[in-house]
C-alpha positions as CSV (number, residue, x, y, z in Angstrom):
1,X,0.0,0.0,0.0
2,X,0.9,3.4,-0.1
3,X,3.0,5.1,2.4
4,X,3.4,9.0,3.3
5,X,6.4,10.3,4.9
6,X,6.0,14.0,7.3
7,X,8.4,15.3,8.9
8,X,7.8,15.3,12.9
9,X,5.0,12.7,11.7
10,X,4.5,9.0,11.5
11,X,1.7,8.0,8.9
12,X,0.1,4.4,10.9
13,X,-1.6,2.2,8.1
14,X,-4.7,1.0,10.5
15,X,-6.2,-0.8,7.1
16,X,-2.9,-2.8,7.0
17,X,-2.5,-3.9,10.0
18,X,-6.5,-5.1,10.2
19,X,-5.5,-6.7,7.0
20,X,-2.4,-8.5,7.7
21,X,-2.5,-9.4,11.7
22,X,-6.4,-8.7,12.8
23,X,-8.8,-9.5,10.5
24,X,-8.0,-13.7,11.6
25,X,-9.3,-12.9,14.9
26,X,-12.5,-10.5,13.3
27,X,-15.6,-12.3,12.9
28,X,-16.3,-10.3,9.7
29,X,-15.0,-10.8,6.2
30,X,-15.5,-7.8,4.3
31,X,-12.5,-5.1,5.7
32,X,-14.6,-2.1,5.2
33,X,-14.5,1.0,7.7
34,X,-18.4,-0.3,8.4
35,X,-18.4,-3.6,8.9
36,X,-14.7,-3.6,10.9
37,X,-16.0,-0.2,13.3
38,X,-18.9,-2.2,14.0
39,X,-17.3,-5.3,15.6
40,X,-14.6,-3.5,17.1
41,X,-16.1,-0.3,18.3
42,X,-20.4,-1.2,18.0
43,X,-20.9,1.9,15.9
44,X,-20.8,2.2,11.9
45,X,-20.9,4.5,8.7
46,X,-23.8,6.9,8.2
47,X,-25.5,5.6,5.2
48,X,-25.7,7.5,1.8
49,X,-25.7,6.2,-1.2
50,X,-23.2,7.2,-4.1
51,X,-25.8,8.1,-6.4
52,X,-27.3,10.6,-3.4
53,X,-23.9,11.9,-2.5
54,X,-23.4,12.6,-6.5
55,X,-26.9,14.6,-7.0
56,X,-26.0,16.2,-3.9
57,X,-22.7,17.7,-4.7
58,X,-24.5,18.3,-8.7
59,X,-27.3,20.0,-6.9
60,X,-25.5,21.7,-4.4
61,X,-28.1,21.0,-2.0
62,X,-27.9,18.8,1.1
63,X,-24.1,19.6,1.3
64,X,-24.4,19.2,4.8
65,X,-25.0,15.5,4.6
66,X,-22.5,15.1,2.8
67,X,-19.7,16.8,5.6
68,X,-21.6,15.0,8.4
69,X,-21.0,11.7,6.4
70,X,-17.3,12.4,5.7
71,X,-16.6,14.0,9.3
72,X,-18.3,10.2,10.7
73,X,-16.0,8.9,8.7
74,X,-13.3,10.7,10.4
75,X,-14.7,9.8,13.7
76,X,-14.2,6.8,13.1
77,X,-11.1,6.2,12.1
78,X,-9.7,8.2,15.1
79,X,-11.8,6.2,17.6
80,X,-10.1,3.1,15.9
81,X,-6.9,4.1,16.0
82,X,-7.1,4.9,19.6
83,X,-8.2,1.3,19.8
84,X,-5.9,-0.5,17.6
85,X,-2.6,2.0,18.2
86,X,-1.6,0.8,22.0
87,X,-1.6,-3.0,19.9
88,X,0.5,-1.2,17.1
89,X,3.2,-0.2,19.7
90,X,2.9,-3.0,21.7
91,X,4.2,-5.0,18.7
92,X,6.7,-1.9,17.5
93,X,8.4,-2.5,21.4
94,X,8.4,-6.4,21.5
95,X,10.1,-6.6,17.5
96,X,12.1,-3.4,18.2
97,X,10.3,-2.3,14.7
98,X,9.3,1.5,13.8
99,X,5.2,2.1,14.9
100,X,5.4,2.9,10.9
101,X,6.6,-0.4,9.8
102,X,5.0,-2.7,12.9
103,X,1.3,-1.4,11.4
104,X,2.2,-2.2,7.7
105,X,4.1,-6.0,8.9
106,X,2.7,-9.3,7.9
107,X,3.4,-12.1,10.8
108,X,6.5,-13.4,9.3
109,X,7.9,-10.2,9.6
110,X,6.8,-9.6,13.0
111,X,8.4,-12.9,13.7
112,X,11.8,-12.3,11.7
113,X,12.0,-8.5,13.7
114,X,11.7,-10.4,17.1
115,X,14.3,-13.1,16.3
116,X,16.8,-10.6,15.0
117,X,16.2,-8.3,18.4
118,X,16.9,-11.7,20.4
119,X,20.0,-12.7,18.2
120,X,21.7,-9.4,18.8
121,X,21.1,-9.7,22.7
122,X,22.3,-13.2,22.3
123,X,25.1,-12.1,20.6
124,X,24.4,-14.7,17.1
125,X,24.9,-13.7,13.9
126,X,21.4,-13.0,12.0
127,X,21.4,-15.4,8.8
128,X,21.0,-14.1,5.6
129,X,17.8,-12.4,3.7
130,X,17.5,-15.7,1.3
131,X,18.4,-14.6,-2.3
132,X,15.4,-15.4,-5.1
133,X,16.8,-18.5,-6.6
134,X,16.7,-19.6,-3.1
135,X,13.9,-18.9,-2.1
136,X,12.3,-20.3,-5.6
137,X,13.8,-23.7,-4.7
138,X,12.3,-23.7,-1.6
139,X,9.0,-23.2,-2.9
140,X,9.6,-26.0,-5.3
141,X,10.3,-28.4,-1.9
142,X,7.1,-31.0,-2.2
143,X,4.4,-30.3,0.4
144,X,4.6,-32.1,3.6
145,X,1.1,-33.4,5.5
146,X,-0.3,-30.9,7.9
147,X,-2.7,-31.4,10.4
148,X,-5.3,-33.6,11.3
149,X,-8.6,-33.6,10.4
150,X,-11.1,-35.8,11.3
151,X,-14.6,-35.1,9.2
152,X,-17.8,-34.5,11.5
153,X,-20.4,-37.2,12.5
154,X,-23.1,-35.5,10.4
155,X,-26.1,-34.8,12.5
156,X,-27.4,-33.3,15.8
157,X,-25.7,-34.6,19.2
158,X,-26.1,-33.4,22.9
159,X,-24.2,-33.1,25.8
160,X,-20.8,-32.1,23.8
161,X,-16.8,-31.2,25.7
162,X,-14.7,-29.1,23.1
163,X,-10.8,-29.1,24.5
164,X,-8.1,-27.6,22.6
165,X,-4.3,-27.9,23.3
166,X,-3.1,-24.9,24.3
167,X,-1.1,-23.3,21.7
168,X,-0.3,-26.4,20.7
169,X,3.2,-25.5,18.1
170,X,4.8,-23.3,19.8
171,X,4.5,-25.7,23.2
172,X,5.8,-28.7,20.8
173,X,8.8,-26.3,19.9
174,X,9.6,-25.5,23.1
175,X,9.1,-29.3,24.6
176,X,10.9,-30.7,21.6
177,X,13.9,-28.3,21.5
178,X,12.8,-27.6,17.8
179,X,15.0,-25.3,15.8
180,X,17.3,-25.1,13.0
181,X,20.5,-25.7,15.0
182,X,19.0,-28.4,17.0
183,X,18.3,-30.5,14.1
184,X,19.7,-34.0,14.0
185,X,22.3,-33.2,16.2
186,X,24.1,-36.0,16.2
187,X,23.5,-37.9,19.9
188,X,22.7,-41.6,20.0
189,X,20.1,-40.3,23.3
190,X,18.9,-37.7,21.4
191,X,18.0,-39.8,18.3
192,X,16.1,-42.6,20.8
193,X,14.4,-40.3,22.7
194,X,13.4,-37.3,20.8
195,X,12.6,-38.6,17.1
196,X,9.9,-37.0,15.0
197,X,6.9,-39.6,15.4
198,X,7.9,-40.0,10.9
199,X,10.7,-41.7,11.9
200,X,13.2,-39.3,9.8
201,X,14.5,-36.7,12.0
202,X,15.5,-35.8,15.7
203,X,16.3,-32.5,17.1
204,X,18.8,-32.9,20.6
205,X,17.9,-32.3,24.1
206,X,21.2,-31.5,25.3
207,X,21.4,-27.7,24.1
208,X,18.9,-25.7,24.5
209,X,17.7,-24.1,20.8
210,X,17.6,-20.4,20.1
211,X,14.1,-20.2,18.9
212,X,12.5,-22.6,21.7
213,X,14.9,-20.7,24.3
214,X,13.0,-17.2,23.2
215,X,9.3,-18.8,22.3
216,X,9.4,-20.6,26.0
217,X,9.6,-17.3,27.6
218,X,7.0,-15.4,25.3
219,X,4.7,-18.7,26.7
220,X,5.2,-18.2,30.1
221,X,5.4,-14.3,30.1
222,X,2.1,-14.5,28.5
223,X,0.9,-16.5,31.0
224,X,1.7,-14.8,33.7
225,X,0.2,-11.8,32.2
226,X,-3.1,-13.4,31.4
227,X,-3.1,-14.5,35.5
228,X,-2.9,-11.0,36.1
229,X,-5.7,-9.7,33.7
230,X,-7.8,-11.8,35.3
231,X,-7.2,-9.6,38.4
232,X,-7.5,-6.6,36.8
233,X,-8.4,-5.3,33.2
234,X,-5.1,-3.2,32.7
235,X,-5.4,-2.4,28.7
236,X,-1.7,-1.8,28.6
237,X,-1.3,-5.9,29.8
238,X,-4.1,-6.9,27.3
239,X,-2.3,-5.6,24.3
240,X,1.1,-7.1,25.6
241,X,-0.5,-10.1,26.0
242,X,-1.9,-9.9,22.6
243,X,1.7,-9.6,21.0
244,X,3.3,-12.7,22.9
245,X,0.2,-14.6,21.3
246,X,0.7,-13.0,17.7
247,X,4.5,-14.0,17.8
248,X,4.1,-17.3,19.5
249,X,1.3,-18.5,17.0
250,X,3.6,-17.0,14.3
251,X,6.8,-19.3,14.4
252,X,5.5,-22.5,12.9
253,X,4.5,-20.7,10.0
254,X,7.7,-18.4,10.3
255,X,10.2,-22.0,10.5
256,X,8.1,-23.1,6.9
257,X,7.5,-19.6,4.8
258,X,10.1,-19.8,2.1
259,X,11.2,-16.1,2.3
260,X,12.5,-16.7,6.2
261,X,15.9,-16.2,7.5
262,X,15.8,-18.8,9.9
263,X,13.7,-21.5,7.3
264,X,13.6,-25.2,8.5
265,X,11.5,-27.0,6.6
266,X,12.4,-29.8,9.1
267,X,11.1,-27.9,11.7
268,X,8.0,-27.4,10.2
269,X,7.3,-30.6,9.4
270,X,8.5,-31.9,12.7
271,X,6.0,-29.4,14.3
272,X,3.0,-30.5,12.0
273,X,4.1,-34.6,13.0
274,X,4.0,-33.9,16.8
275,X,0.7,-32.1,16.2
276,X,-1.2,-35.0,14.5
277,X,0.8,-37.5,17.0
278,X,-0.6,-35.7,20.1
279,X,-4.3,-35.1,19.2
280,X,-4.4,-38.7,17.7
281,X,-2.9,-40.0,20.9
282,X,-6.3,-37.7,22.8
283,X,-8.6,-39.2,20.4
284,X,-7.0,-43.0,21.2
285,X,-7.4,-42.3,24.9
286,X,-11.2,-40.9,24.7
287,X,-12.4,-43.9,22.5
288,X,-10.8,-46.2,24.7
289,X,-12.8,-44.2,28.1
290,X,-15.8,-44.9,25.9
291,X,-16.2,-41.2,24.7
292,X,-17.5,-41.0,20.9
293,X,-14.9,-37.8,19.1
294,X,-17.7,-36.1,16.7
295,X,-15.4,-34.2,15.3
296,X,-11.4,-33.1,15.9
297,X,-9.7,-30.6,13.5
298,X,-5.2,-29.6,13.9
299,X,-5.5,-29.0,17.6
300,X,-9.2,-29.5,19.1
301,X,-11.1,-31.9,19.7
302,X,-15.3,-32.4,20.3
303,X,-16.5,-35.0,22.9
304,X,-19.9,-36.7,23.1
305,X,-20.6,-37.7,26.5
306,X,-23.9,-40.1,26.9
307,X,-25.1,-37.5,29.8
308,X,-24.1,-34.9,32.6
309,X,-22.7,-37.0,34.4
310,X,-20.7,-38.6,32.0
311,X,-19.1,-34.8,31.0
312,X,-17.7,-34.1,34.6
313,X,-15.8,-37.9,33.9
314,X,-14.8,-36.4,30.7
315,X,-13.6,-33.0,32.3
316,X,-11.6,-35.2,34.9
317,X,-10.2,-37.6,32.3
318,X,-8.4,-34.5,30.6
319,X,-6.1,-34.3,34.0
320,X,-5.6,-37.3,33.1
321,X,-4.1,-36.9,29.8
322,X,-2.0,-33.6,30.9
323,X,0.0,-35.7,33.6
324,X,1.3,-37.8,30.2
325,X,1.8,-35.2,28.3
326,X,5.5,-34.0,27.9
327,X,6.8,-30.9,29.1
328,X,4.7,-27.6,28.7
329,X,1.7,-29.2,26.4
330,X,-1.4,-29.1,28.0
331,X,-5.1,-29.7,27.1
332,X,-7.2,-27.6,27.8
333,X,-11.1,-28.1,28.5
334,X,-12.7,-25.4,26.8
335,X,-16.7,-25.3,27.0
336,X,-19.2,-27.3,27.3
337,X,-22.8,-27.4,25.2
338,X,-25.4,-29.1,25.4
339,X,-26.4,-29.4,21.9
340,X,-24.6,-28.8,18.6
341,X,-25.2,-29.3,14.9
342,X,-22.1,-31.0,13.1
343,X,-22.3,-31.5,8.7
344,X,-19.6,-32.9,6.7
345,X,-18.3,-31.6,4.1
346,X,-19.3,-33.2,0.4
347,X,-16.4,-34.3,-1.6
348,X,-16.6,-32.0,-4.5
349,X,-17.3,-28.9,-2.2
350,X,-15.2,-26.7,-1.6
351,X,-15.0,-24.2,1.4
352,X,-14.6,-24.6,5.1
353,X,-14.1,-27.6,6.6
354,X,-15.5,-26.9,10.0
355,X,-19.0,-26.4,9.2
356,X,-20.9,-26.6,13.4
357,X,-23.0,-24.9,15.3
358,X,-23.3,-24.9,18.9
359,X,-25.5,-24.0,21.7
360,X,-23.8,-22.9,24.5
361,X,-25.7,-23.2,28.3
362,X,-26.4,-19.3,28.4
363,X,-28.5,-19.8,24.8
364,X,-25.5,-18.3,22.4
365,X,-24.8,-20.0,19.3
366,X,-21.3,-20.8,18.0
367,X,-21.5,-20.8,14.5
368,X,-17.9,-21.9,12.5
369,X,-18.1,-22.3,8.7
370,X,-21.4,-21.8,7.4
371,X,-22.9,-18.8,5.3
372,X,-23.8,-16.8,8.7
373,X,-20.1,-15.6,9.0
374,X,-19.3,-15.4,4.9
375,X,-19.3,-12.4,3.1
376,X,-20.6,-13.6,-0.3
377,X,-23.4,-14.3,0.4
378,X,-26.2,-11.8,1.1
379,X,-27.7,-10.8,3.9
380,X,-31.1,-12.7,3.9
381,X,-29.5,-15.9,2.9
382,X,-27.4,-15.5,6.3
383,X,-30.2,-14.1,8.3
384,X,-32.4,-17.7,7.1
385,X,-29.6,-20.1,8.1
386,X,-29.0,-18.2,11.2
387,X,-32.5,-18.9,12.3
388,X,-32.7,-22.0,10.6
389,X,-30.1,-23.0,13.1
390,X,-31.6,-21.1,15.8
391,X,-35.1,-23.1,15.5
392,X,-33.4,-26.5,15.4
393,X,-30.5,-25.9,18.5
394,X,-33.0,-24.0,20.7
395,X,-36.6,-24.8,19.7
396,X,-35.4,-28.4,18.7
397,X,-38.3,-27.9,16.0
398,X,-37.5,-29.4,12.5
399,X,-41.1,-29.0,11.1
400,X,-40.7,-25.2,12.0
401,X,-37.3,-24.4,10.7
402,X,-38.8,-26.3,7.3
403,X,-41.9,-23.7,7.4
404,X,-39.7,-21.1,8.3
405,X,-37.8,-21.5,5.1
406,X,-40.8,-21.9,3.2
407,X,-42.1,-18.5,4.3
408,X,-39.0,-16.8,3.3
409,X,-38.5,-18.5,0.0
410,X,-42.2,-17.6,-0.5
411,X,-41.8,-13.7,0.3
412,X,-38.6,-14.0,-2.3
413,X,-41.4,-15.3,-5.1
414,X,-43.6,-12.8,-4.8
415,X,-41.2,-9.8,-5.1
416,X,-41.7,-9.0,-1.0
417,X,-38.0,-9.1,0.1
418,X,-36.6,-6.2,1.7
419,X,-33.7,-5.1,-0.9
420,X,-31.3,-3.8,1.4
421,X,-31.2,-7.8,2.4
422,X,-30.4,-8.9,-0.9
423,X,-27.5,-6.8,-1.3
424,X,-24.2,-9.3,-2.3
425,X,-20.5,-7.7,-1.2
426,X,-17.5,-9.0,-2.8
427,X,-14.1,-7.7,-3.0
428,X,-12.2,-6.7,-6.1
429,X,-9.1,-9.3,-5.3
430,X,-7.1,-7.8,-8.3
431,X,-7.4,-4.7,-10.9
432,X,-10.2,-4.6,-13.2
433,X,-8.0,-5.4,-16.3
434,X,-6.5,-8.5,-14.8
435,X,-9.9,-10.6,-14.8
436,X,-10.1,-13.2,-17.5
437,X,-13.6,-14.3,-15.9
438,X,-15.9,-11.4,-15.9
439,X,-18.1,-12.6,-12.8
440,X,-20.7,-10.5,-11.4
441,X,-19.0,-8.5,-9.4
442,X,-16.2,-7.6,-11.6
443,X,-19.0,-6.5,-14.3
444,X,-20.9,-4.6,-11.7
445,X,-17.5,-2.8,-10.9
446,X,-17.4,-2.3,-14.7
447,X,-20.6,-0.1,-14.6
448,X,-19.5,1.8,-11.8
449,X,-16.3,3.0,-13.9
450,X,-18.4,3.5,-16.8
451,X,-20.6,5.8,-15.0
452,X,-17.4,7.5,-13.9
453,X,-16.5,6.3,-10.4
454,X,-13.0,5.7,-10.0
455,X,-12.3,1.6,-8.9
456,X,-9.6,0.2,-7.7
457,X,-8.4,-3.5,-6.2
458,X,-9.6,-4.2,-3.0
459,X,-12.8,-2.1,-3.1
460,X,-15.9,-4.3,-1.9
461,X,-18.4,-4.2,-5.0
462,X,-22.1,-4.6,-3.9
463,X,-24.8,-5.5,-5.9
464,X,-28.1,-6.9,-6.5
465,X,-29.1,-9.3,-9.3
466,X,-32.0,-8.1,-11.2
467,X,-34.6,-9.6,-14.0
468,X,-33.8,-9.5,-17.5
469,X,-31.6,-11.0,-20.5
470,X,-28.1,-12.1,-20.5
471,X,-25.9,-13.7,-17.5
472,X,-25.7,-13.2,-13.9
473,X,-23.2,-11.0,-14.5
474,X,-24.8,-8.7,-16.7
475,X,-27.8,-8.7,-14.7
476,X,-25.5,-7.6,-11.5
477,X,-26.5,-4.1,-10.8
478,X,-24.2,-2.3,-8.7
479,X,-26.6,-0.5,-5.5
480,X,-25.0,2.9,-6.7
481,X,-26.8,2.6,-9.8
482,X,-30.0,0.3,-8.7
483,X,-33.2,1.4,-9.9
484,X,-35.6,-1.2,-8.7
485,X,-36.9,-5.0,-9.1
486,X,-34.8,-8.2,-8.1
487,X,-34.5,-11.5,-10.3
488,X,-36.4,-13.4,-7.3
489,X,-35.5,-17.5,-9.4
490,X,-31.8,-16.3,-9.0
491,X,-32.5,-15.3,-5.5
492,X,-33.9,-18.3,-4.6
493,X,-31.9,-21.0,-6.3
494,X,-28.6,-19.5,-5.8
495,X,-28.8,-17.8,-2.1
496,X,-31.4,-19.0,0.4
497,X,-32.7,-22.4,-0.6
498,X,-28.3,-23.3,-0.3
499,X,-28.3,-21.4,2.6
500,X,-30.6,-23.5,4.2
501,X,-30.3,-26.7,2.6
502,X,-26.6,-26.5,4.2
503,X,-28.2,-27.1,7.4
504,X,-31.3,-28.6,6.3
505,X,-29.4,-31.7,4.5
506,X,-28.0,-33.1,7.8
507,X,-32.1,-33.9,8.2
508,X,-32.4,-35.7,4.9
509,X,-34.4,-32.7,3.9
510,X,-34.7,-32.7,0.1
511,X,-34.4,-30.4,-2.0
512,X,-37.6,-28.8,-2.5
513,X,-37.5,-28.9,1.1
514,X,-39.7,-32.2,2.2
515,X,-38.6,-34.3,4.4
516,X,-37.4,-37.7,3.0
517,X,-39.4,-39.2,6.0
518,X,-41.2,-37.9,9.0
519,X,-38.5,-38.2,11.7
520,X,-39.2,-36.0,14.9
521,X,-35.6,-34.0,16.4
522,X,-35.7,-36.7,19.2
523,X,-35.2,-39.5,16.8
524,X,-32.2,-37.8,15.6
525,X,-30.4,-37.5,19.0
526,X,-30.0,-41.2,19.4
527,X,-28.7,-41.6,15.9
């Protein structure tokens, strides 16, 4: 992005670092001022349209609007930054970085800035930026196998305990001494008793390596800082503590990302090996304490108990599991609900693999994977699976959430829709003359710049399909130039009945939405 340089000033890219080292942790998609001031700060944009601001400033009437809607703008931005800047220097202390660089820094960078601080106190020499021919034959290395997944048990279940190893890399770094240095080191003891569950390589115990020397005391600093935010709710602590974790989290990815100074594709694959060794030795252990794993995914696992009772066993049996656990790996018992819905992903799909939603005991839903959280999809077809989901979880009402589906569908048909809720966001990924397929968004973009608006990679393009001849994509009329109607078939077959079919399917509900038999919820608890 671009970058401007004041003297006595330091220009902070907020839009960066959301990009680059929040937006993982944001439940939104779309990386607008909106939809990002929202979750963060609970307030948004004041809404004009283009085509109003345009006759506006044409007409030179309602200019007033126009200033109130670029000084909320402002506002904004400001009351973000005063958010999101104590994080920014929080990570410019811990890497020794510039606040200017920190906020523009992808992880690996934060991580590479850190390891050079630490080298230079450890007195080691920093290894070389890796030239391009270098870094090209790393990228050429063949992939290695990553984490473990293990596909959902399709269908309702109750009484469900989610644990998660506790950041489970960089505590298998740390406990396995894994770093470049370390690597095959040579000692018989070391080869016997620290080997990579492959078989291949070993990393020594008798020196302690540079990266797991510096990532063990980012773990237990950041431990001791989250024991005292539980005291008191010091922001300063709260964005310290949210660096350790950013760096920490980082240096898997960091030991494998070809363009790294400290690169160990070893390491990496070591790392991933321990990963799927541990939560497959969990899942071993559960099955054989008669627990049924519905689901487990890199490094979490979900737990079926039969009943109440049966969870507090489970809850105990994790202490269990954390006495034979080596050094500073730990499981940790996260939550438990009482009901979730779980549906596997078909083999030609594509898209998240985690598709689940749970109810937790004070009535929220967890919702990972489906259209609720994605941004390409419009509002209505969220707002129907949400409660699609909501009538099944909470009401434990099939018939309903069929009806419910039916209504909306219906509404759709007969050109009743509110079309602020059909609305469909999607972001311009490259520039306009770089597209070889001309979807709907990229020829809704098209009109925009025809009409003279300027457009440029990244923007989110919204638009609603409308009736007439010609593709979906000619039919995509961006909002600023909408003058009415919606193509309610597209609507329909392409937005809510997937929406809720997506939930609906785990049911054996067809799809024109009938039931394949008449099966009540209960029947499908004990399945």
């Amino acid at each position: 992005g671009s970058a401007a340089s004041i003297k006595d000033r330091v220009h902070i890219d907020l839009f960066n670092f959301v990009e680059h080292i929040l937006s993982p942790s944001l439940k939104t998609e779309v990386l607008t001022l909106d939809e990002v001031a929202k979750e963060i700060l609970g307030e948004g944009k004041i809404k004009l349209d283009w085509s109003e601001m345009k006759e506006a400033w044409k007409q030179k009437k309602d200019i007033e609007r126009i200033a109130e809607y670029c000084l909320r703008d402002a506002e904004l931005t400001l009351a973000l930054a005063e958010e999101l800047l104590p994080q920014i220097f929080s990570l410019s202390r811990l890497t020794m970085s510039l606040p200017f660089d920190a906020s523009r820094y992808y992880y690996s960078q934060l991580v590479e800035h850190f390891l050079m601080r630490k080298s230079a106190q450890d007195n080691r020499i920093i290894p070389n930026m890796p030239k391009y021919d270098e870094i090209e034959s790393r990228r050429q290395l063949p992939a290695y196998t990553g984490a473990i997944v293990i596909e959902p048990k399709t269908g309702l279940h109750e009484n469900i305990l989610v644990f998660d190893f506790q950041s489970l890399y960089p505590t298998i770094i740390v406990t396995h001494n894994i770093s470049p240095e370390t690597l095959n080191c040579g000692h018989t003891e070391c080869r016997l008793k620290n080997s990579v569950p492959n078989g291949k390589n070993y990393f020594c115990l008798q020196q302690k390596g540079f990266i797991p020397k510096h990532l063990e005391e980012i773990i237990y600093e950041r431990r001791k800082v989250k024991e005292e935010l539980k005291k008191s709710k010091n922001v300063l602590l709260k964005n310290y503590q949210y660096s350790l974790k950013i760096i920490a989290n980082a240096m898997y990815g960091y030991l494998g990302y070809s363009g790294s100074r400290w690169f160990c594709r070893e390491c990496a694959e070591a790392c991933a090996a321990f990963g799927r060794y541990y939560i497959t030795k969990v899942i071993e252990d559960a099955k054989t304490k008669g627990f049924e794993i519905i689901y487990a995914d890199t490094d979490s696992c979900f737990i079926k108990a039969k009943d109440r009772k049966s969870a507090q066993t489970a809850i105990k049996w994790h202490d269990e599991i954390n006495e034979k656990l080596p050094g500073i790996i730990e499981l940790e018992y996260r939550d438990f609900y009482p009901v979730g819905l779980f549906v596997a992903r078909k083999a030609d799909e594509k898209g998240a693999k985690k598709r689940y939603a749970l109810l937790a005991e004070d009535g929220n839903l967890e919702i990972r994977g489906f259209e609720t959280v994605r941004r390409d999809w419009c509002d209505l077809a969220k707002k129907v699976q949400h409660e699609v989901l909501r009538i099944i979880l909470v009401e434990k009402d099939l018939n309903k959430a069929i009806k419910y589906a039916k209504e909306e569908i219906e509404k759709v048909k007969s050109g009743k829709a509110k079309v602020n809720e059909l609305i469909i966001r999607t972001q311009l990924t490259s520039s306009l003359t770089s597209y070889k397929q001309i979807g709907p968004h990229v020829k809704a973009a098209m009109k925009l710049k025809q009409a003279g608006m300027q457009i440029t990679e990244g923007m989110i393009i919204e638009y609603i399909v409308v009736k007439g001849k010609g593709s979906i994509s000619d039919r995509a009329e961006p909002v600023e130039l909408y003058k009415g109607g919606y193509d309610p078939e597209y609507y329909i077959n392409n937005q809510i009945l997937p929406a809720a079919l997506r939930v609906l399917q785990a049911f054996d509900v067809k799809e024109d939405l009938s039931l394949a038999k008449q099966d009540s919820l209960h029947s499908w608890f004990k399945k």
